[in-house]
Backbone as JSON, one array per atom type, in Angstrom:
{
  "sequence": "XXXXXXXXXXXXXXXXXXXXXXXXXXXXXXXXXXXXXXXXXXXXXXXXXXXXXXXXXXXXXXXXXXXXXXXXXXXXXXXXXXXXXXXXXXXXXXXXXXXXXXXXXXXXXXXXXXXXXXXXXXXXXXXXXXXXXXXXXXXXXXXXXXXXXXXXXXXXXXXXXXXXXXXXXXXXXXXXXXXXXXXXXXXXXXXXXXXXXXXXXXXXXXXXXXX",
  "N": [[30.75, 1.58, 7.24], [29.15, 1.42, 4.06], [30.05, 0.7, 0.96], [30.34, 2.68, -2.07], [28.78, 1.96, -4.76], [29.95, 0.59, -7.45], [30.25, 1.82, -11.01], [28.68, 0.44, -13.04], [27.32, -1.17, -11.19], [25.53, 0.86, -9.99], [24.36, 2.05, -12.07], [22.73, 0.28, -12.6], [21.49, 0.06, -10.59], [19.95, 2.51, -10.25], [18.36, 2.03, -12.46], [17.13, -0.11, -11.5], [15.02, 1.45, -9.78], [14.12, 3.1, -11.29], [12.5, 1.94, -13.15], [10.61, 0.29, -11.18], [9.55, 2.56, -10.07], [8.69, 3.52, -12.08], [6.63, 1.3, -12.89], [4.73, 1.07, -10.59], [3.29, 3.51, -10.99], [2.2, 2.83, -13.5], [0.6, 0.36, -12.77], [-0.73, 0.97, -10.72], [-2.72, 2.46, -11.88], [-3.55, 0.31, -13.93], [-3.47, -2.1, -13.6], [-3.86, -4.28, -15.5], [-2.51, -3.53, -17.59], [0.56, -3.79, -20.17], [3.91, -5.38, -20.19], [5.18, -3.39, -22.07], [4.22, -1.09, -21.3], [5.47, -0.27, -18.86], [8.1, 0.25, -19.76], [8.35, 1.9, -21.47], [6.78, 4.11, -19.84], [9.49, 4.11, -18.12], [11.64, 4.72, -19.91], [13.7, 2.72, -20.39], [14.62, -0.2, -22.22], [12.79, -2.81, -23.13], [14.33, -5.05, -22.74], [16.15, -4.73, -20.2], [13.87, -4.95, -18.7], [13.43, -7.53, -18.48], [15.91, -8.65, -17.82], [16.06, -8.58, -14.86], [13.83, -8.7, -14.04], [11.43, -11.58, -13.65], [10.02, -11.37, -16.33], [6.01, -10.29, -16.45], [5.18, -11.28, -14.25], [6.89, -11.48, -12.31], [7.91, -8.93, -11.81], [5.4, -7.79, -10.82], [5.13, -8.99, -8.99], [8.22, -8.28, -7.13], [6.73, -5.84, -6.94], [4.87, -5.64, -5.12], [6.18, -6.74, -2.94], [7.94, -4.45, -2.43], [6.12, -2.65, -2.07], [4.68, -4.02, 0.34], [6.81, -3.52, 1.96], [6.91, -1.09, 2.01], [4.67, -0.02, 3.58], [5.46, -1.28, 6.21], [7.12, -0.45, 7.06], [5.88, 2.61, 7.31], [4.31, 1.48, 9.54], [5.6, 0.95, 11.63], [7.12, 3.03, 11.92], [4.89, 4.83, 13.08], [3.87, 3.29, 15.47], [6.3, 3.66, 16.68], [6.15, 6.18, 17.74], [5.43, 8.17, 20.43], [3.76, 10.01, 20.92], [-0.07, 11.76, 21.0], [-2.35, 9.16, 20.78], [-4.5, 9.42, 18.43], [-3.54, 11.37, 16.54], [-1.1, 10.39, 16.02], [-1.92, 8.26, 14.75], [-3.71, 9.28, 12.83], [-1.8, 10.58, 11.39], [-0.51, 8.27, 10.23], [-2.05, 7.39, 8.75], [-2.34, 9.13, 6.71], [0.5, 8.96, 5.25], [-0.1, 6.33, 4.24], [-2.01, 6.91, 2.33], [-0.39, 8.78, 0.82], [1.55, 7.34, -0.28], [0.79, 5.3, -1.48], [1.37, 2.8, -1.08], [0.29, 0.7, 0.14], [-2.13, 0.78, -1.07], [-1.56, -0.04, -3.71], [-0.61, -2.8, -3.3], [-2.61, -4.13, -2.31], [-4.12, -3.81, -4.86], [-2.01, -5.83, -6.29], [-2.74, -8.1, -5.66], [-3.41, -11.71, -5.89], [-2.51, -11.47, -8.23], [-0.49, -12.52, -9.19], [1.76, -16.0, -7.98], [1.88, -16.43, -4.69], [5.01, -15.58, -2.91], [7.01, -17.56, -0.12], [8.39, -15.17, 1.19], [6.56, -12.99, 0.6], [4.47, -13.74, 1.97], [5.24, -13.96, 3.82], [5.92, -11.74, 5.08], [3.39, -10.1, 4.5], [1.92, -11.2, 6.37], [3.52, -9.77, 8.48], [3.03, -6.98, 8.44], [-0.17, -7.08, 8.49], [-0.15, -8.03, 11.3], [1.32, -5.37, 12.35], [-0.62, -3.74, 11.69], [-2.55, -4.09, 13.17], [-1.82, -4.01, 15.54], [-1.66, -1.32, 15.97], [-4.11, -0.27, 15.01], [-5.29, -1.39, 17.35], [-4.12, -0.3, 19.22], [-4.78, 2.58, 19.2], [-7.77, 2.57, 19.64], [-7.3, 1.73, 22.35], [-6.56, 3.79, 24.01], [-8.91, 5.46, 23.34], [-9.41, 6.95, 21.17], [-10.29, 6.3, 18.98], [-13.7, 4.51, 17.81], [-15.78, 2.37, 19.05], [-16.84, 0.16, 16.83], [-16.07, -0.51, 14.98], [-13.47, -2.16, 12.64], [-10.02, -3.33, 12.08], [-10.01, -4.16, 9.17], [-11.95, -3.18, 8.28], [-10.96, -0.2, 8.32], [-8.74, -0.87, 6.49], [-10.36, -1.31, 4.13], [-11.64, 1.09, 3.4], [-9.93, 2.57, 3.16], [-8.74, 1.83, 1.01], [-10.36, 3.13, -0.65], [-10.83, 5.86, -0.44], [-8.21, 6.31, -1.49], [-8.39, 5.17, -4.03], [-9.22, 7.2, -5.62], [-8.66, 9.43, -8.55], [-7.69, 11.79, -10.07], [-7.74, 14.22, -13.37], [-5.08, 16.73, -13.14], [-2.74, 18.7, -12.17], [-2.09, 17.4, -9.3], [-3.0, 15.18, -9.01], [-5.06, 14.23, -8.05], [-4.6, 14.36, -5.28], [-5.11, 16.57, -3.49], [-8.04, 15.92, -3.06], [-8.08, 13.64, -1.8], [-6.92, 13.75, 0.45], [-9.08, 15.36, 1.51], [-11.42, 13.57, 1.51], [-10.34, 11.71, 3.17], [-10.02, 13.48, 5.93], [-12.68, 13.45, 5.96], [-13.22, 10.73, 6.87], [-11.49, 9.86, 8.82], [-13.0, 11.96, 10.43], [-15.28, 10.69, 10.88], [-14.62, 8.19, 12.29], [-13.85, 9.04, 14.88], [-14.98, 8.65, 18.0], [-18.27, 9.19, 19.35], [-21.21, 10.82, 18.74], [-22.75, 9.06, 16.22], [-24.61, 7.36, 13.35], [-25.53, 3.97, 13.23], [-23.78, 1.23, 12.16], [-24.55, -0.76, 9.34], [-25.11, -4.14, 9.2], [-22.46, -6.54, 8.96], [-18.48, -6.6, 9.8], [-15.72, -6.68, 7.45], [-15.5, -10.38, 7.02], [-13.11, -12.21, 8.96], [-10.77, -13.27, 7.14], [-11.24, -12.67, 5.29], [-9.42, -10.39, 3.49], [-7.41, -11.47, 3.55], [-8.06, -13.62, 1.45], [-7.65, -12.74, -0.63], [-5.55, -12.56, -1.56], [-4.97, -15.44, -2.9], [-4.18, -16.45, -6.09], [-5.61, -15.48, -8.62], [-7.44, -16.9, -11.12], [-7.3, -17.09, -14.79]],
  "CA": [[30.34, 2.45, 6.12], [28.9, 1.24, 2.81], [31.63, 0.85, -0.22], [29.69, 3.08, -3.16], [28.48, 1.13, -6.22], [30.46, 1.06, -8.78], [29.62, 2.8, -12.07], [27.99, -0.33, -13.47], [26.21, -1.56, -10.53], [24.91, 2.35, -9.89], [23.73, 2.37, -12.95], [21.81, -0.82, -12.53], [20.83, 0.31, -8.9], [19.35, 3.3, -10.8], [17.63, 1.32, -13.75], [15.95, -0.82, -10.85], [14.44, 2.32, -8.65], [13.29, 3.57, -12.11], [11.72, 0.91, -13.95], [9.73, 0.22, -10.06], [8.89, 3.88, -9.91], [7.36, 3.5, -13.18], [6.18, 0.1, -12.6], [3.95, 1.57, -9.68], [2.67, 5.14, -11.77], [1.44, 2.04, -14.67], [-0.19, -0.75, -12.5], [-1.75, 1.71, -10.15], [-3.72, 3.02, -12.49], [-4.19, -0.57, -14.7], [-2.86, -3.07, -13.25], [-3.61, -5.4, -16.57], [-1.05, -2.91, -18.53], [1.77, -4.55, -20.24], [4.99, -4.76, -18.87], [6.12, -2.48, -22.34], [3.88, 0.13, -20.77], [6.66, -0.06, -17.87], [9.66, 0.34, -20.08], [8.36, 3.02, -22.2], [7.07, 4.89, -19.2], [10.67, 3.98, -17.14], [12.63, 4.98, -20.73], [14.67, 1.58, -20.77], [14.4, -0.98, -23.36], [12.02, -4.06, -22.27], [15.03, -6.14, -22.31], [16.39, -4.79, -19.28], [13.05, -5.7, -17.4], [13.25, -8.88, -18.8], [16.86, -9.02, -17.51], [15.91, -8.11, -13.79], [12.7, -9.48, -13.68], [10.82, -12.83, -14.9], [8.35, -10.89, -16.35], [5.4, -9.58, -15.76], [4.73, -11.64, -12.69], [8.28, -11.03, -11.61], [7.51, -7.74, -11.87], [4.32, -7.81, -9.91], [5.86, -9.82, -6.99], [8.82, -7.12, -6.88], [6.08, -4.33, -6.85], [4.07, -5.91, -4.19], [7.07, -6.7, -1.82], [8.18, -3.03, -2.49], [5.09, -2.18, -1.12], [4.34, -4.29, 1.87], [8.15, -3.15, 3.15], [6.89, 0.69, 2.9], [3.46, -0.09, 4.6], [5.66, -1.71, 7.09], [8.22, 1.23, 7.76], [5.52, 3.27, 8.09], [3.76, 0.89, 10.63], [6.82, 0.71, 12.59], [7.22, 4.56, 12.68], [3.66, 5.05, 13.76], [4.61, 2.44, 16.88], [7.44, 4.1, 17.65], [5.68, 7.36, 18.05], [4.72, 8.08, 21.46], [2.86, 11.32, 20.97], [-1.67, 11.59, 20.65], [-2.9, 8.53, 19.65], [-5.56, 9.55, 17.53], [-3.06, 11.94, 16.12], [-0.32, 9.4, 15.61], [-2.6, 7.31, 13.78], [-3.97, 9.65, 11.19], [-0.72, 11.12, 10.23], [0.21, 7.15, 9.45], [-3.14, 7.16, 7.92], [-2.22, 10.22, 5.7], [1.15, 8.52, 5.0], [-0.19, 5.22, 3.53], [-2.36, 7.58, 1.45], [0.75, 10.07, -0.13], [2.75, 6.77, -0.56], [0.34, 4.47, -2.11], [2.09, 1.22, -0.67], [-0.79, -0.18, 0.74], [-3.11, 0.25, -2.28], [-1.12, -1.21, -4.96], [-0.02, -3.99, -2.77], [-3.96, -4.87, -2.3], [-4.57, -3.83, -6.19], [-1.86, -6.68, -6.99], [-3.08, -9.57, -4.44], [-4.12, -12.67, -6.58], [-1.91, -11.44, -10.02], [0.95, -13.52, -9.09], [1.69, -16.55, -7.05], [2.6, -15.92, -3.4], [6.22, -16.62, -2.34], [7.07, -17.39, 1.28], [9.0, -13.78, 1.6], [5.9, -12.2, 0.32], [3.45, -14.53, 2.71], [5.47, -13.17, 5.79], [5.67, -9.85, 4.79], [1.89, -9.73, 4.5], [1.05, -11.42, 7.93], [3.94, -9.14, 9.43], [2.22, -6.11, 8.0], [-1.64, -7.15, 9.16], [0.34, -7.37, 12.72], [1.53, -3.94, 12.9], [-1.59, -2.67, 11.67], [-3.68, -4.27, 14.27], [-1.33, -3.67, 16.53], [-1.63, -0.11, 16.34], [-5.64, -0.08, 15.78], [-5.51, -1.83, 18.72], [-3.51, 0.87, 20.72], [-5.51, 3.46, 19.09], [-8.79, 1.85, 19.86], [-7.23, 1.68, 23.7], [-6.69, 5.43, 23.82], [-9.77, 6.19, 23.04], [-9.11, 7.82, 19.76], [-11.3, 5.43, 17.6], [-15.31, 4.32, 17.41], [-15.61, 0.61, 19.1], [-17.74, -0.85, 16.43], [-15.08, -0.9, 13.77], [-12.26, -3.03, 12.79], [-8.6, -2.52, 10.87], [-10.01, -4.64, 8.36], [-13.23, -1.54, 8.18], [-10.04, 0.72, 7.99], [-8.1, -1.17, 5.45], [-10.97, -1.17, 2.88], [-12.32, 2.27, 3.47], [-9.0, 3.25, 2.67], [-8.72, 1.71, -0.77], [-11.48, 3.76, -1.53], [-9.92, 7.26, -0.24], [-7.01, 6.11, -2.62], [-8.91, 5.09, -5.55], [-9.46, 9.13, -5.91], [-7.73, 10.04, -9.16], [-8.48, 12.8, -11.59], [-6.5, 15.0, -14.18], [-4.55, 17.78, -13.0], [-1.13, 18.8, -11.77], [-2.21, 17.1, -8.12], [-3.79, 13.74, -9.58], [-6.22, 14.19, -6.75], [-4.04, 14.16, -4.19], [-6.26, 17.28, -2.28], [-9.47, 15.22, -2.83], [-7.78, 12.07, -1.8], [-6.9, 14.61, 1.7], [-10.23, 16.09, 2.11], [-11.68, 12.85, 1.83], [-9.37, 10.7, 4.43], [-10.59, 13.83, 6.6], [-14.45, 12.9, 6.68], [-12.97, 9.18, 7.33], [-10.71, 10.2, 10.62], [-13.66, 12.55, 11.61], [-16.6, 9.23, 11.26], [-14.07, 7.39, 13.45], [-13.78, 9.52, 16.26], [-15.96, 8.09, 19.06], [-19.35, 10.34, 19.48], [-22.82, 10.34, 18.11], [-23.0, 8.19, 14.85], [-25.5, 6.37, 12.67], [-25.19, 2.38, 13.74], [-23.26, 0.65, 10.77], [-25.43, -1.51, 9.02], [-24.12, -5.19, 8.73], [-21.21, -6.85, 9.75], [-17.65, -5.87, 8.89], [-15.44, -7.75, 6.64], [-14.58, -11.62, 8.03], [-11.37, -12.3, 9.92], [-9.86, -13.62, 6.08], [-11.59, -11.64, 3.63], [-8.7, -9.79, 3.02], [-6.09, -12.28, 2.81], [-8.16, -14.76, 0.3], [-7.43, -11.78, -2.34], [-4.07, -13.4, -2.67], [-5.25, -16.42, -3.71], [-4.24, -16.06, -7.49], [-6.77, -15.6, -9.24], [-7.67, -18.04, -12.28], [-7.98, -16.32, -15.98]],
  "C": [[30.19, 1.61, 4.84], [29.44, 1.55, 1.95], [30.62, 1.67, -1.51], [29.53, 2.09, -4.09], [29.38, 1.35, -7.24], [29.81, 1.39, -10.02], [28.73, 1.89, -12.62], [26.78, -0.8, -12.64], [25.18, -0.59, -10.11], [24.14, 2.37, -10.76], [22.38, 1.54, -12.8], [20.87, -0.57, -11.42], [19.13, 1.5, -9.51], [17.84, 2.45, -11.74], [16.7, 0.27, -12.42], [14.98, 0.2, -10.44], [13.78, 3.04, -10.08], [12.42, 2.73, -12.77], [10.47, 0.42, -12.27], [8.72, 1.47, -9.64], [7.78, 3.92, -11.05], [6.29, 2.33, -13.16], [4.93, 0.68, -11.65], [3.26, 2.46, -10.03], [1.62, 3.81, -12.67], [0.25, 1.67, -13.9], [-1.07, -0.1, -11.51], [-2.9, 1.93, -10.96], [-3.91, 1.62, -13.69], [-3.65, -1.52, -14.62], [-2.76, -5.1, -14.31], [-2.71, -4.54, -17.73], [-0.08, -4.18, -19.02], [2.68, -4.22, -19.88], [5.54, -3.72, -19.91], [5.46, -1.21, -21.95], [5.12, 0.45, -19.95], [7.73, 0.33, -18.79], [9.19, 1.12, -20.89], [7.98, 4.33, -21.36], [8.58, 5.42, -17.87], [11.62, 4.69, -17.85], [13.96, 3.99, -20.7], [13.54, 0.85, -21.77], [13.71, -2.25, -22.73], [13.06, -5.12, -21.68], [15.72, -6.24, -21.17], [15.04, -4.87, -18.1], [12.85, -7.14, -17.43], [14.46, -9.55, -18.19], [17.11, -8.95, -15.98], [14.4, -9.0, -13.49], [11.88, -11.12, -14.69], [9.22, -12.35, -14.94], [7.58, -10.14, -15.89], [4.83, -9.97, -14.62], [5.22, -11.51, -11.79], [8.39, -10.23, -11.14], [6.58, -7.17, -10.87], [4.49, -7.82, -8.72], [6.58, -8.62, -6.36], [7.88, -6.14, -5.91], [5.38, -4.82, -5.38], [4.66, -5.98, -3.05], [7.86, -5.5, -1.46], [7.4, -2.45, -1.7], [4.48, -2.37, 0.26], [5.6, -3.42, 2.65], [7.5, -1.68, 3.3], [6.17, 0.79, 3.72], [4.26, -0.39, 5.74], [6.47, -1.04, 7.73], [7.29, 2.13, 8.43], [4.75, 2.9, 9.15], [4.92, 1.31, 11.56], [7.21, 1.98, 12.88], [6.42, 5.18, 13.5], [4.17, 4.21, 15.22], [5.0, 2.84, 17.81], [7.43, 5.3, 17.85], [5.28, 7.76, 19.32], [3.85, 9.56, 21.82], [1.43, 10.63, 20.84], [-1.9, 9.98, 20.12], [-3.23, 8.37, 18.18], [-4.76, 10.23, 16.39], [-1.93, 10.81, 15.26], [-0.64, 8.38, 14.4], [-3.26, 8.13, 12.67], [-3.1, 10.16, 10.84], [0.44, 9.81, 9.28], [-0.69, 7.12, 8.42], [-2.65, 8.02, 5.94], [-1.08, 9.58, 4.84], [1.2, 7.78, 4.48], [-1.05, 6.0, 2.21], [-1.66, 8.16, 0.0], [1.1, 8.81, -0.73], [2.03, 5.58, -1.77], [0.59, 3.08, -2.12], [0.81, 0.49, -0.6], [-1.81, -0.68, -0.39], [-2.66, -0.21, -3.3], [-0.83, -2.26, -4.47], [-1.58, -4.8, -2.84], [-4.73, -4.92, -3.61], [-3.76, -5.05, -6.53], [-2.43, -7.74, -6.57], [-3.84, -10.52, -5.56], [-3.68, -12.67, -7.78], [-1.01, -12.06, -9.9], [1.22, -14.68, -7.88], [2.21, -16.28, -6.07], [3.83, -16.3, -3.54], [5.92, -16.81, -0.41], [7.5, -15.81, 1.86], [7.75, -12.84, 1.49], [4.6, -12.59, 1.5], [3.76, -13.86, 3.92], [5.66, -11.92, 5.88], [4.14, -9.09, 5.02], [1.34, -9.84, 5.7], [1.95, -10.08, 9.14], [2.94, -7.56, 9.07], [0.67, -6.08, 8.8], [-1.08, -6.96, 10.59], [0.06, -6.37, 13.45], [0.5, -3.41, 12.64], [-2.62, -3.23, 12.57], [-2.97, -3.99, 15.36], [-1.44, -1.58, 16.66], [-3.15, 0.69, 16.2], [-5.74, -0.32, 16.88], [-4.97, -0.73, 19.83], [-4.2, 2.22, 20.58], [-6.89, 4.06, 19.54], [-8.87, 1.97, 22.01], [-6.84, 3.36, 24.04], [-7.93, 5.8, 23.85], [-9.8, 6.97, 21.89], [-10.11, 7.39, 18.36], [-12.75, 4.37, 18.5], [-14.77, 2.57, 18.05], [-15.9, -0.32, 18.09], [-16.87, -1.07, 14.77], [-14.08, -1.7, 13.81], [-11.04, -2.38, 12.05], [-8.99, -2.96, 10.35], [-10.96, -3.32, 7.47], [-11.97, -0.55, 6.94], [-9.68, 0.49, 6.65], [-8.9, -0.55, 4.11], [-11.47, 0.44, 2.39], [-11.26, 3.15, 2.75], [-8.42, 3.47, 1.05], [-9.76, 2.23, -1.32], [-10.92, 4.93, -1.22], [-8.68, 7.02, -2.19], [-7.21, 5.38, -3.71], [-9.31, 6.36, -6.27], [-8.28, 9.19, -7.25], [-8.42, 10.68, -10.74], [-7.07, 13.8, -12.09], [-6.36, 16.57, -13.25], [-3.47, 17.7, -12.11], [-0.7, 18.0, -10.23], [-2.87, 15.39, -8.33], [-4.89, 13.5, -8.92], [-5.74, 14.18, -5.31], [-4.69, 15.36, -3.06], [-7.28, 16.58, -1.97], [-8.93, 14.05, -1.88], [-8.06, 12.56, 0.47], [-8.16, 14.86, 2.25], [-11.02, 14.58, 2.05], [-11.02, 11.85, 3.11], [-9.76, 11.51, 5.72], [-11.91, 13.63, 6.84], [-14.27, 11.51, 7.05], [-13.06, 9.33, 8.77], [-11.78, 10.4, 11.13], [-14.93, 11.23, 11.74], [-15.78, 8.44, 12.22], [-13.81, 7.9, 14.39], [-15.23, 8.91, 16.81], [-16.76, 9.36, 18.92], [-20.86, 9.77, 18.8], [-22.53, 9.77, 16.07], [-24.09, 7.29, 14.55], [-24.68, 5.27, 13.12], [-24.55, 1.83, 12.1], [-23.69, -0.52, 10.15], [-24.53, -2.67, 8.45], [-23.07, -5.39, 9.15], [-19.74, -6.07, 9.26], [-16.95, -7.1, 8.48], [-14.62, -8.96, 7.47], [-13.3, -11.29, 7.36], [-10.63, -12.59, 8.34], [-10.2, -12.97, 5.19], [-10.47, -11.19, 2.69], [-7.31, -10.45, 2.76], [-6.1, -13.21, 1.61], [-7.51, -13.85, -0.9], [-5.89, -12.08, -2.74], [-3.92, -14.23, -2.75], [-4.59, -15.95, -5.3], [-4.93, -16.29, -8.0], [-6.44, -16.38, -10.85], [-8.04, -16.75, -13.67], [-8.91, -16.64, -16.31]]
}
């Protein structure tokens, strides 16, 4: 059993899971924000992100390794699902959607230098998600002429959906991810013009990019 935090480190435990919560609401939506956007939308004082993190790259890294681990929970739940395929796989689909892991992790790629923890996080991640196109794909549940990489990107466009009101878009974001699923079911379809994105495309984007 796990010894509780004490009142100081609780607090601190707290002051991390908020200043990340807000951290993620900011850079989603502007990912060149400053970090006192974060501490005025978190309600701490900058100096405790300054005292937790180095910075705003510190910051970044955090957010990004925050994010591969959820993408990678919910890979690993999808997996370990043994119900529908097709089914299995769009309610992970829906899941990377609600949670937004996936797309801020590919909105930060190139704002901060890699570490090694963040390098193997990323390849374990691409893994599980080919590993479970791939089982999806063998089911029968999904279109041959696509890839996860197809998926990946198609997706950061679902979850670039955001407009004012009490839902941020989160129906649109839904009703869109549904005309996705239904173009990837196997059946009659237009031919997809052009290739899909090369085997690295998606990893150069964490190169860091040059100002």
């Amino acid at each position: 059993m796990t010894a509780p935090l004490s009142g100081r480190r609780a607090q601190a435990a707290r002051n991390d899971e908020r200043i990340l919560d807000a951290a993620r609401e900011v850079f989603l939506a502007d990912p060149s924000a400053p970090i006192a956007a974060v501490a005025n939308r978190a309600g701490v004082g900058i100096s405790a992100l300054y005292r937790r993190y180095e910075g705003k790259e510190g910051l970044l890294r955090a957010l990004a390794v925050d994010g591969l681990n959820r993408y990678v929970a919910d890979l690993e739940r999808a997996l370990a699902d043994e119900g529908d395929a097709f089914t299995v796989y769009a309610e992970f689909l829906g899941r990377v959607v609600d949670g937004g892991s996936q797309a801020l992790a590919q909105r930060l790629a190139g704002t901060f230098p890699v570490t090694p923890e963040s390098t193997a996080l990323a390849r374990r991640a691409g893994g599980l998600a080919e590993q479970l196109f791939e089982r999806t794909v063998r089911a029968g549940g999904l279109r041959d002429d696509v890839t996860v990489d197809d998926v990946t990107l198609v997706l950061e466009v679902v979850m670039a959906i955001e407009l004012p009101g009490p839902d941020g878009g989160r129906a649109l974001r839904h009703r869109y991810l549904t005309l996705l699923l239904d173009a990837l079911r196997p059946g009659e379809h237009l031919p997809l013009p052009g290739p899909p994105p090369a085997k690295d495309a998606l990893a150069a984007r964490w190169r860091t990019r040059k100002s």
